[in-house]
Structures are given as structure tokens and as C-alpha cells.
DRENDO-1510 file (C-alpha; in Angstrom, 1 decimal, always signed):
<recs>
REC; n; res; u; v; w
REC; 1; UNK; +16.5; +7.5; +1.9 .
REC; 2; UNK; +13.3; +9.0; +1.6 .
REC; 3; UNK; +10.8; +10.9; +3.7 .
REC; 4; UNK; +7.6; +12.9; +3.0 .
REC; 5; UNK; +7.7; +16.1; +5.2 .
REC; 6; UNK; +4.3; +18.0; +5.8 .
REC; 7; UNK; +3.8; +21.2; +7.8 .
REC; 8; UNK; +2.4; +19.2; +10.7 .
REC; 9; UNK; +3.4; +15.7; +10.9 .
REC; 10; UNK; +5.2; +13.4; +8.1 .
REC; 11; UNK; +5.8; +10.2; +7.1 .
REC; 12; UNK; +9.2; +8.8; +6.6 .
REC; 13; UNK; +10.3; +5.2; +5.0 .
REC; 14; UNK; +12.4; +2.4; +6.8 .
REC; 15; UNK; +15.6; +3.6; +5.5 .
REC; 16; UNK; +15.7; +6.8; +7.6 .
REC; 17; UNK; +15.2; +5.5; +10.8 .
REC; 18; UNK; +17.2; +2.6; +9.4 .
REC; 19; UNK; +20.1; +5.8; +9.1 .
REC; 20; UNK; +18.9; +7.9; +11.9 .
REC; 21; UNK; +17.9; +5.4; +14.5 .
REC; 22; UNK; +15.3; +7.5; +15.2 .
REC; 23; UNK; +11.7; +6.7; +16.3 .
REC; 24; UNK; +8.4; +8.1; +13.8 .
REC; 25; UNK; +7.8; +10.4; +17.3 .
REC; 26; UNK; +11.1; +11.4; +17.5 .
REC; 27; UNK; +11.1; +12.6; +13.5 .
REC; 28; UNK; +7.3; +13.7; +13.6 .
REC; 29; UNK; +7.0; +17.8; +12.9 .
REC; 30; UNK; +10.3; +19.2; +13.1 .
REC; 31; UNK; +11.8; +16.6; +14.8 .
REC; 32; UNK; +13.9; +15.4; +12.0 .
REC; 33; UNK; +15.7; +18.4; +11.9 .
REC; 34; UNK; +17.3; +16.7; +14.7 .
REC; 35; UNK; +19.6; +14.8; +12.7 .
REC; 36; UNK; +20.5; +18.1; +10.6 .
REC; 37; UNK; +24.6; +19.1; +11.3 .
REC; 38; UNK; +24.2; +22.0; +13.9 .
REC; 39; UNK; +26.3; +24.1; +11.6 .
REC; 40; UNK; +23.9; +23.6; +8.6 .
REC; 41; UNK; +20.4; +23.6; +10.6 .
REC; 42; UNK; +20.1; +27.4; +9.7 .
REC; 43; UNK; +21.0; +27.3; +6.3 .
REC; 44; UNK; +18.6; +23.7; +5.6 .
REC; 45; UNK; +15.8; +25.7; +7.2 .
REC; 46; UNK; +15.9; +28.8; +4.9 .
REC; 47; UNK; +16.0; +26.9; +1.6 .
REC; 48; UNK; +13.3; +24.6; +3.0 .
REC; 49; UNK; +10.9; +28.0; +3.2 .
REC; 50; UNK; +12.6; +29.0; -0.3 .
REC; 51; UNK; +11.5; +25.9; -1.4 .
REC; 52; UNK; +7.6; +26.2; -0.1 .
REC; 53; UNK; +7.5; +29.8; -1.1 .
REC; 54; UNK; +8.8; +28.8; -4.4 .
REC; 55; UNK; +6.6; +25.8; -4.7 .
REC; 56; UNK; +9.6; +25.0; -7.4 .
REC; 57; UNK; +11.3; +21.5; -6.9 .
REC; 58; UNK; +15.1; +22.7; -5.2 .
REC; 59; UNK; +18.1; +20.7; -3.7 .
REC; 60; UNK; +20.4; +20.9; -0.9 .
REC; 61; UNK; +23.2; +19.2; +0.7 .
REC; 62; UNK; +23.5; +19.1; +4.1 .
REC; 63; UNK; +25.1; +16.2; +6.5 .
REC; 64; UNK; +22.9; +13.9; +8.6 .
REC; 65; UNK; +23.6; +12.1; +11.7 .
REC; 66; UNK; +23.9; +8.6; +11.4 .
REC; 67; UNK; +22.4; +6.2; +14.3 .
REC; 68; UNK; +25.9; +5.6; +15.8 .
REC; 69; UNK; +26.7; +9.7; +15.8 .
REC; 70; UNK; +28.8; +9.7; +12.4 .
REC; 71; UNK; +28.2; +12.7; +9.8 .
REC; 72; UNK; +27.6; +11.8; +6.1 .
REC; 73; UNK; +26.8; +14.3; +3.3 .
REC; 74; UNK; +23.7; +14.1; +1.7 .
REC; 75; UNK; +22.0; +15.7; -1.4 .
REC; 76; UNK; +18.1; +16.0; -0.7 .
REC; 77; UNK; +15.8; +16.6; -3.6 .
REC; 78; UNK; +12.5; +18.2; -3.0 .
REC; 79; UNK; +9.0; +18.5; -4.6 .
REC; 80; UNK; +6.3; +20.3; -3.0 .
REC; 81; UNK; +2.8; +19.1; -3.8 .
REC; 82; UNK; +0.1; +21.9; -3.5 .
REC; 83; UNK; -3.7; +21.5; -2.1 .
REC; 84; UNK; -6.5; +22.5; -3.7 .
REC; 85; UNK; -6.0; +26.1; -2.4 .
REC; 86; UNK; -2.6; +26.1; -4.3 .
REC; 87; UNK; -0.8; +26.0; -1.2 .
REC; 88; UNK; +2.1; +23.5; -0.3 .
REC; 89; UNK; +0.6; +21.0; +0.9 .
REC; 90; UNK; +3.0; +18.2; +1.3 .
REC; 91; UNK; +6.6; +18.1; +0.8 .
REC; 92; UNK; +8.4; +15.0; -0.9 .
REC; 93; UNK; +11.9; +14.3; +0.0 .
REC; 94; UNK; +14.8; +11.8; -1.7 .
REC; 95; UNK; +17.6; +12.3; +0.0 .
REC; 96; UNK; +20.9; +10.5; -1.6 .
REC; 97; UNK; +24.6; +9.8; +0.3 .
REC; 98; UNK; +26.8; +11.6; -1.6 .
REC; 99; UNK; +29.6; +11.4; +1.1 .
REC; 100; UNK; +33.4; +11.8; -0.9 .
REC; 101; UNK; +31.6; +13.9; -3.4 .
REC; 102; UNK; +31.4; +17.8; -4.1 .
REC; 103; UNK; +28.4; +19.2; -3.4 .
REC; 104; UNK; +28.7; +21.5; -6.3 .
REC; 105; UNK; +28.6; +18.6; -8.5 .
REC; 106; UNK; +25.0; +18.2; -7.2 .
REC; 107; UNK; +22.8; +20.8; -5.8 .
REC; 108; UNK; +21.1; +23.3; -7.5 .
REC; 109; UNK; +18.8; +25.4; -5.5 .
REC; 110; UNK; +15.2; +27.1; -6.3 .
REC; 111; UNK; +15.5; +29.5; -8.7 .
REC; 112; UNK; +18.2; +28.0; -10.2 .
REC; 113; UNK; +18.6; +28.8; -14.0 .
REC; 114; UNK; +17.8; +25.5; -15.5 .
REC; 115; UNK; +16.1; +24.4; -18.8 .
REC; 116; UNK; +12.7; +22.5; -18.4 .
REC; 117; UNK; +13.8; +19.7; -19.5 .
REC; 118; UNK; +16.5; +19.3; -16.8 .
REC; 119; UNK; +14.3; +20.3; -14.5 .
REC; 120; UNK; +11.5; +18.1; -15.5 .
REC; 121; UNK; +14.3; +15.2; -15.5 .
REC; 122; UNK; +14.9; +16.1; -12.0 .
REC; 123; UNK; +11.3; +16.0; -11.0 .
REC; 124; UNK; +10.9; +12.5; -12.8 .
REC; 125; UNK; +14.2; +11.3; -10.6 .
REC; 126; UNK; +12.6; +12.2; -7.2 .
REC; 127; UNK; +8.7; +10.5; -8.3 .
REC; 128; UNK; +10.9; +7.3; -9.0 .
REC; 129; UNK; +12.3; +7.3; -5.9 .
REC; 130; UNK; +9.6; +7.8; -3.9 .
REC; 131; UNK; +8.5; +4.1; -2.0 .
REC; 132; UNK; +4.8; +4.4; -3.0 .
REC; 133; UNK; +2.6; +4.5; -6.7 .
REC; 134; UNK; +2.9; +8.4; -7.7 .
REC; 135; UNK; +0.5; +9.2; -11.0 .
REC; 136; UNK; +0.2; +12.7; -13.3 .
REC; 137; UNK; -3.3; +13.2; -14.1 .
REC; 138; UNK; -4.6; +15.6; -16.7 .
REC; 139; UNK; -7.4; +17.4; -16.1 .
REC; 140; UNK; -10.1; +15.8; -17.1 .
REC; 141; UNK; -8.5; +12.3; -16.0 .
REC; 142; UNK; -6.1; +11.0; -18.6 .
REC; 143; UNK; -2.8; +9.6; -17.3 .
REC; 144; UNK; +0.8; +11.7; -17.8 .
REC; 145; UNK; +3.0; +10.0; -16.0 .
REC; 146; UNK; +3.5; +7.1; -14.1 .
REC; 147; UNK; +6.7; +6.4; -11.9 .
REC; 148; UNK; +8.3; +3.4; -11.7 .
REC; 149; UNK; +7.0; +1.8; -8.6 .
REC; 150; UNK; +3.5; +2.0; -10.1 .
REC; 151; UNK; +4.3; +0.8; -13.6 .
REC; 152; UNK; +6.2; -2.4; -11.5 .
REC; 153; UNK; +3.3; -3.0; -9.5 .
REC; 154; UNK; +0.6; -3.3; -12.4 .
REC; 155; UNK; +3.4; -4.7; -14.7 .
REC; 156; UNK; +2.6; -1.7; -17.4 .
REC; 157; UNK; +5.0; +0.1; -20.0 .
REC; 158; UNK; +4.2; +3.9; -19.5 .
REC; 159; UNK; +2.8; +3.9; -22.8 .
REC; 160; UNK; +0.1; +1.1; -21.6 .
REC; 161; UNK; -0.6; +3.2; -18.7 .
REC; 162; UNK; -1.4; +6.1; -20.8 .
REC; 163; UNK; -4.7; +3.8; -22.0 .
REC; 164; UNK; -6.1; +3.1; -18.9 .
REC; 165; UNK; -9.5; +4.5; -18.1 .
REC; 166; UNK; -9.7; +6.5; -14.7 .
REC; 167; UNK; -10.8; +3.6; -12.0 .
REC; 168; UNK; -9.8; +0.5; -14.3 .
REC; 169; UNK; -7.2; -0.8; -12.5 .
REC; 170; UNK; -9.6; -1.6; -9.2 .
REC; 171; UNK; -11.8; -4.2; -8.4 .
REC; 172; UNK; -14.9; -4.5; -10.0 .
REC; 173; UNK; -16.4; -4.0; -6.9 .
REC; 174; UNK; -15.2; -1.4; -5.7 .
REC; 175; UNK; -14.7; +0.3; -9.8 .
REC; 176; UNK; -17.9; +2.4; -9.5 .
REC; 177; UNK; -17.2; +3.9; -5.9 .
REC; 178; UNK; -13.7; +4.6; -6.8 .
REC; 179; UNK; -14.7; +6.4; -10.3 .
REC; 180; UNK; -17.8; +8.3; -8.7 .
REC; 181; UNK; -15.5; +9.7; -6.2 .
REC; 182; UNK; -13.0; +10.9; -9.0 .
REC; 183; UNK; -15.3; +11.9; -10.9 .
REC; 184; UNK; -16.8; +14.5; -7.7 .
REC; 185; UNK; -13.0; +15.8; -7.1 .
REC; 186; UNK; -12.7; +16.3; -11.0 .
REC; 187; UNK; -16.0; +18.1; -10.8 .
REC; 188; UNK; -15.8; +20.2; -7.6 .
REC; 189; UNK; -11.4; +20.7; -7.9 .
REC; 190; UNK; -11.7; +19.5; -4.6 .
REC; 191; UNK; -8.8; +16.9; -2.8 .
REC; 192; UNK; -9.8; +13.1; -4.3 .
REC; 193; UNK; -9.3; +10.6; -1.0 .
REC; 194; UNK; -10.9; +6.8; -1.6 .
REC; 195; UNK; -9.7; +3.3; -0.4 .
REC; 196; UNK; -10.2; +0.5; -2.8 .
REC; 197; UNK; -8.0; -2.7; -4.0 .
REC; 198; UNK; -5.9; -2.7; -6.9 .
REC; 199; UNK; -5.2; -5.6; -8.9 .
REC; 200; UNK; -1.3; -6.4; -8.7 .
REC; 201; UNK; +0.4; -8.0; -12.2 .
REC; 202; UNK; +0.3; -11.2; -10.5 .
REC; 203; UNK; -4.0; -10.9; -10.1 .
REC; 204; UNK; -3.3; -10.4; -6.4 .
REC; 205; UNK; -5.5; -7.5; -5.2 .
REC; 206; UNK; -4.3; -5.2; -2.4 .
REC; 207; UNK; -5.3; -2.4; -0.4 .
REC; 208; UNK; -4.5; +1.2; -1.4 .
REC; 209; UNK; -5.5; +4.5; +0.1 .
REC; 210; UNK; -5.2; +7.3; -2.9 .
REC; 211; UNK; -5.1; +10.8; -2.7 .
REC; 212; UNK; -5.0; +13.4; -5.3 .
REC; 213; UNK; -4.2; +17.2; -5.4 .
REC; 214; UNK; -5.1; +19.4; -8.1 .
REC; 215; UNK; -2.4; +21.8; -9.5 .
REC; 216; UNK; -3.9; +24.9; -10.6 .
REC; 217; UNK; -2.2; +27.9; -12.2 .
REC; 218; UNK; -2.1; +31.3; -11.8 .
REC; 219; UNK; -5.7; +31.7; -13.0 .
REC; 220; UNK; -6.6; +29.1; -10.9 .
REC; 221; UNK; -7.7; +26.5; -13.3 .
REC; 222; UNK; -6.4; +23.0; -12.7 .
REC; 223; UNK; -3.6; +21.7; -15.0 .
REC; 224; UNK; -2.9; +18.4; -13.3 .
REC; 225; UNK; -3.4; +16.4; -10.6 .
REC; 226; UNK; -1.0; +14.4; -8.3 .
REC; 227; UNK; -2.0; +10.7; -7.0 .
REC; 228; UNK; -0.4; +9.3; -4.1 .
REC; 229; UNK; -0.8; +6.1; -3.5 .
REC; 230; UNK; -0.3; +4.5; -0.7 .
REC; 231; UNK; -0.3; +0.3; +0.4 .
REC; 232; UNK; -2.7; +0.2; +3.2 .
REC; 233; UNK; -3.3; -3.9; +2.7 .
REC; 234; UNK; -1.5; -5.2; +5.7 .
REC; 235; UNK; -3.6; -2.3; +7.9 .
REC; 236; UNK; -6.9; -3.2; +6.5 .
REC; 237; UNK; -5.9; -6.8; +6.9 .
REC; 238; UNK; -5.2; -6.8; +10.6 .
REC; 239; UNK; -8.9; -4.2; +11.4 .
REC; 240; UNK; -10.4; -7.2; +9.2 .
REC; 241; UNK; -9.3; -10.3; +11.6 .
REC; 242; UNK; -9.8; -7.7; +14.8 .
REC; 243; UNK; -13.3; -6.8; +13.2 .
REC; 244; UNK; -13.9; -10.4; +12.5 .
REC; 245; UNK; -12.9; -12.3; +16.3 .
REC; 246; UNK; -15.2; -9.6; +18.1 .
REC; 247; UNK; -18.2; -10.7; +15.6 .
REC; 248; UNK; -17.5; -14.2; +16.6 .
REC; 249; UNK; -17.0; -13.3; +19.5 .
REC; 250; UNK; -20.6; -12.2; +19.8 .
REC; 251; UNK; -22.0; -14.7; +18.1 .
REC; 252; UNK; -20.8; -17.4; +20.6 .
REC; 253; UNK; -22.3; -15.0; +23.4 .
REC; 254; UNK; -25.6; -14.6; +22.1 .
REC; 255; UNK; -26.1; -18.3; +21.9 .
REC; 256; UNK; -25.9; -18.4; +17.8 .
REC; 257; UNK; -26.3; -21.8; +16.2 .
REC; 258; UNK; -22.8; -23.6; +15.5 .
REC; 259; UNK; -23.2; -24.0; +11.6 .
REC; 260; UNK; -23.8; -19.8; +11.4 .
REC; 261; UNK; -20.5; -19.6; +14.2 .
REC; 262; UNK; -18.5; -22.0; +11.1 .
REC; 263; UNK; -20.1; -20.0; +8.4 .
REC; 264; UNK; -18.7; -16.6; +9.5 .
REC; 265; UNK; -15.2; -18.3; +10.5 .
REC; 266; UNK; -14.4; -19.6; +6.8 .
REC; 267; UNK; -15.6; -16.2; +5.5 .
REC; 268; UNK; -13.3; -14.2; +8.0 .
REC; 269; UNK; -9.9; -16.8; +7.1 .
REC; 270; UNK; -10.8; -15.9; +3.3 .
REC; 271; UNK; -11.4; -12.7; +3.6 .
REC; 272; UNK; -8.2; -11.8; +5.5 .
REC; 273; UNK; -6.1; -14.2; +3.7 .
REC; 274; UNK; -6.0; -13.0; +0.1 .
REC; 275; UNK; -7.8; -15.7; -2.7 .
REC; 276; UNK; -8.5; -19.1; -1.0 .
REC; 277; UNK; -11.3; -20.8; +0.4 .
REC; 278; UNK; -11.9; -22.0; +4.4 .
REC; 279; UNK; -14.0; -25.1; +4.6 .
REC; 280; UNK; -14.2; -26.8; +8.1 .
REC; 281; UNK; -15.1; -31.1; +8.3 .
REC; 282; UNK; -16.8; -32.2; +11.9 .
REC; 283; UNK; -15.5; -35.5; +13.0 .
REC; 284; UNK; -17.8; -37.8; +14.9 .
REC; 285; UNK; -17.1; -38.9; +18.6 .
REC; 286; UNK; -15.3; -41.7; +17.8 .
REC; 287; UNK; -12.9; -39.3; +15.3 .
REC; 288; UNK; -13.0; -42.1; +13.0 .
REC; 289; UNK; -15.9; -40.6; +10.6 .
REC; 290; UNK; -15.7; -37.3; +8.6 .
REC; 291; UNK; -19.8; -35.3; +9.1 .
REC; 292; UNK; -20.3; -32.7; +6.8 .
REC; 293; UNK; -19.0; -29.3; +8.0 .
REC; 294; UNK; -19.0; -25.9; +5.9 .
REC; 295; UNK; -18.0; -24.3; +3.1 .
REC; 296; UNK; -19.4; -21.0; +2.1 .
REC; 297; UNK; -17.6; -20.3; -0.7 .
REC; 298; UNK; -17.4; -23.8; -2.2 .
REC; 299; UNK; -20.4; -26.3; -4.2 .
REC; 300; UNK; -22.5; -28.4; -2.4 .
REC; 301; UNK; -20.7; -31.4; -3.6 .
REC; 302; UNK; -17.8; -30.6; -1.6 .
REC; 303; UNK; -18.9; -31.3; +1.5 .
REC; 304; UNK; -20.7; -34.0; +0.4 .
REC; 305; UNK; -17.8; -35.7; -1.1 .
REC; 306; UNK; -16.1; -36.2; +2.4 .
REC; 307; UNK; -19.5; -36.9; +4.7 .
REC; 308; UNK; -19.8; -40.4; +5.6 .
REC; 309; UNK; -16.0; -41.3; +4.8 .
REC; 310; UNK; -13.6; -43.0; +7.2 .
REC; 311; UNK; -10.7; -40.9; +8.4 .
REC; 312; UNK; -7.5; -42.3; +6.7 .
REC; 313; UNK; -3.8; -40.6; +7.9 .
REC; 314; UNK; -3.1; -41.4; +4.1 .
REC; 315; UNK; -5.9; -39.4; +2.9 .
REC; 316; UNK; -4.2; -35.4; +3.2 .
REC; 317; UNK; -3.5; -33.4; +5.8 .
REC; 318; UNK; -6.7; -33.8; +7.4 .
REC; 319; UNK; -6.6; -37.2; +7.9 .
REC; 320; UNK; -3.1; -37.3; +9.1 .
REC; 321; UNK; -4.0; -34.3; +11.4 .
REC; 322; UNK; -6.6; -36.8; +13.3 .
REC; 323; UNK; -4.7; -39.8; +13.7 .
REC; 324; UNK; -1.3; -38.0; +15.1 .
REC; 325; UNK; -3.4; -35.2; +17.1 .
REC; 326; UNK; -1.3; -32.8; +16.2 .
REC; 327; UNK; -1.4; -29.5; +13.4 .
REC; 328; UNK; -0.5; -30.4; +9.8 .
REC; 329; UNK; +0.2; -27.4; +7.7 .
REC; 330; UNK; +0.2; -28.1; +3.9 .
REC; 331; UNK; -0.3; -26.8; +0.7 .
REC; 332; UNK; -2.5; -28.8; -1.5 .
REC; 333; UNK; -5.4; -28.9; -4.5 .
REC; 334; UNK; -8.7; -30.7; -3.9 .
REC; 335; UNK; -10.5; -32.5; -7.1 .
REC; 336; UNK; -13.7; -33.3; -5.8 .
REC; 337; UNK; -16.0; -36.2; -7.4 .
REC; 338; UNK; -19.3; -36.9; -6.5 .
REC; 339; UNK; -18.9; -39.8; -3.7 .
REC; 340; UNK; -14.8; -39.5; -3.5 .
REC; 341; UNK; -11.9; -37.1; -2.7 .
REC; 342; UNK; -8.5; -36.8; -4.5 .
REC; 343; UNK; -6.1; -34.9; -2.7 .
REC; 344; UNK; -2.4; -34.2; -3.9 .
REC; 345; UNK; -0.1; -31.7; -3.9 .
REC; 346; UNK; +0.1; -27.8; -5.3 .
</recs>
């Protein structure tokens, strides 16, 4: 179970309220302390502050109420992330069941003597856990480290990670936004915030909202940079068909000619439904003869290929569609030939 706990607010993944039962406003602020053991609520709150005042990675046990009132031990690991003041910032939190275990097989608190390579161990442990794409950044942009959710979602070894230029993993469209932003918080050792799509090892492209704090040492120089990356594709998705039905919308008010109407429906359906392409066929009164319709995103010929044709149930979905008067749903490939149309299965 994992949760990211600020000063004011947080953000906590499905397996906590999974555990607690609780709702995002019943954990928001301080409200997950709710779920802390009354015994131990003191005693998790002072090594929380340790932990900020620290701003060391530290551990705890401490036993969390379950949804159906049960009490299960758990060992939480936390890493603070610092703004660009060098203050803690954000909090990040992985906490594991270690009920019928002793906690002094686990925790070791801040402060605790421990060689850096333990430690940085530990630290790797909690950025693998985390349920979003975490990054290390040098200072001047080259990749340290990677964790394992972000290596899985570009299908990179850590190694081919380490070669990527800063912004080459977005698309091209979006590339020179993304790196002139970087390139700004790089500049100014100012917080780095941009929204952009990232290619996914499959070619899929998906939303992400990034966010980067510089960590600075004593002198105040910057020595690395965290990236938090979060999905934000289904959110962007959903403003996209809201954005998209109210332009329509409009368009049908303000009297706007059918073929512009079409035009703006096959671009909404393709742009809010990953790589494909919308066409639409008009059929005339008689629903026995295909017109040519639109396709913004396809060749001339396509339409082309269907106007004039007689509507055939045999003929794909859409022919089968017309003759039954009911929705067909299918998956198929078109090969279109000047003056004929081929369909058959994906």
C-alpha cells in the first residue's frame, strides 16, 4: 500500500482505501492518521516530523485499521522530496504488512547508523514501489535512475534509459514545449510542471503530468532533480469528449453546415479514442445507396470508393447495420481500391 502525504492535502493509491475503506476526503490532510492505532498516533507523529526535519528517508511500524476494524502491523518507508527552497515538499510513503513479524527485523529510523549503500538500497526499494514513473535527474539533465514502473512503461533497461535525451520520449509535437520548459526550470532552479504524451513500448501515446524538484545542497547548488510522473490520460480524455460535445453542440446552434458538423465529429471520436480514424457514409432515402460522407483523416479515395454503391448486409458492418436497423460493433481493416471496397477482419 502506498500513499504520497503532503503538508496540505495528498494523494493515496487504490490499495489504501482498498485497506482502510476510507474515502480521498476522509484521508485528505491528516485525516489518515485516522487509521493510525490510538496507542501509536503519538509516537507515528513525532517520527513523521523527525522524518521532515531530517529530510533523510526513515521507517516506522505502526498498525493500521483495516476497513472491517481489524489491526495489522505495518512497516512504512518514507522519502521526503524537497522544493526548490530545499524544504519538504512532498512526502512519499510505501507502507508493507508485516503482521506475524518483528518489527525489529524491519524499521530503522532517521538517523539511523547505516552505510550508504543500504541506505541508498532502501531509497531505490520505496521509488519502485511507488504506482507512478519516478526519474533522477542530474543537473544539467542526464538520467540517474529510473524506477521500475518507468522502465516497464517505455520497455527500457536502465542502462538504455541512461541515453535518452531530456524530452525524447514525448511526442514530436509536443518534444519542443516539453524540452523548452525543462530547459527554463534547469535554468532558473525553479519547480519543472508540463503535460505532454509519452510514447508507451507498445507506440501507444498517453497523457502524463510531470513534475520535477530540484535537490540542492548545503550551498544551495542543485545536485539532482526528482520527476514525478503522473498518468493523467483518462482525465484529459474525458475534458476532451466534454470539450468536444459542447463545440458540436454549438455548431448545431449556430446553424453550421452538416459536412463541417461531420467533420468535427470524426476528429473528436479520433482524438479521444487513441490511433484510429472516424469516417461517417450518408445513406440515401431509400437506405439502399451509400453517398459520400466524411473522412478527415483519411484519402479522398475513400469516400469515393463507397459513393454510388448499393447497400449489401454482406458487405461489413455497415451494410449489415442498415438492413437489421440495429448497432453492429466490429473490429475490421478496410483495403480501399479505386471503384471497390474490401472489408475483412483485424
Amino acid at each position: 500500500m502506498t500513499t504520497h502525504e503532503e503538508q496540505r492535502g495528498g494523494d493515496f493509491n487504490r490499495q489504501w482505501f482498498d485497506y482502510t475503506g476510507f474515502s480521498l476526503h476522509e484521508s485528505y490532510g491528516i485525516g489518515w492518521q485516522a487509521a493510525v492505532h490510538p496507542d501509536e498516533l503519538n509516537a507515528v507523529a513525532g517520527r513523521w516530523e523527525a522524518i521532515i526535519r531530517c529530510s533523510e528517508p526513515g521507517e516506522m511500524v505502526m498498525r493500521l485499521r483495516r476497513f472491517d476494524g481489524a489491526y495489522r502491523r505495518f512497516l512504512m518507508r518514507v522519502s521526503p522530496l524537497t522544493n526548490a527552497t530545499g524544504q519538504v515538499a512532498k512526502l512519499c510513503g510505501v507502507g508493507t504488512d508485516i503482521e506475524g513479524t518483528r518489527p525489529a527485523d524491519h524499521v530503522q529510523g532517521p538517523g539511523s547508523r547505516r552505510s550508504a549503500a543500504e541506505r541508498e538500497d532502501r531509497f531505490r526499494a520505496i521509488l519502485d514501489g511507488l504506482p507512478a514513473l519516478v526519474t533522477l535527474m542530474r543537473p544539467v539533465g542526464e538520467l540517474e535512475f529510473a524506477n521500475r514502473q518507468t522502465l516497464e512503461y517505455f520497455g527500457a533497461t536502465l542502462d538504455e534509459a541512461t541515453r535518452w535525451t531530456p524530452a525524447s520520449t514525448f511526442h514530436p509535437d509536443d518534444r519542443p514545449e516539453a524540452l523548452a520548459a525543462w530547459v527554463r526550470s534547469v535554468e532558473r532552479g525553479v519547480p519543472y510542471d508540463f503535460k505532454g504524451r509519452q510514447r508507451r513500448v507498445d507506440g501507444i501515446y498517453r497523457w502524463f503530468h510531470l513534475q520535477g524538484f530540484p535537490l540542492r545542497d548545503a550551498n544551495g547548488a542543485i545536485v539532482l532533480w526528482y520527476l514525478l510522473q503522473t498518468d493523467i490520460d483518462n482525465r484529459k480524455r474525458v475534458e476532451a469528449l466534454l470539450s468536444g460535445e459542447k463545440r458540436l453542440l454549438e455548431m448545431v446552434a449556430r446553424g453550421r453546415p452538416l459536412a463541417v458538423g461531420f467533420d468535427a465529429l470524426c476528429e473528436l471520436v479520433e482524438g479521444t479514442n487513441g490511433p484510429c480514424h472516424c469516417s461517417i457514409l450518408l445513406v440515401d432515402p431509400t437506405a439502399t445507396t451509400f453517398r459520400n460522407g466524411v473522412a478527415p483523416s483519411l484519402p479522398p479515395s475513400f469516400n469515393a470508393a463507397f459513393d454510388g454503391t448499393k447497400v449489401d448486409p454482406a458487405e461489413g458492418a455497415y451494410g449489415m447495420a442498415l438492413t437489421i436497423k440495429m448497432q453492429v460493433i466490429v473490429a475490421t481493416w478496410l483495403r480501399i481500391r479505386v471503384g471497390r471496397r474490401r472489408p475483412g477482419p483485424a
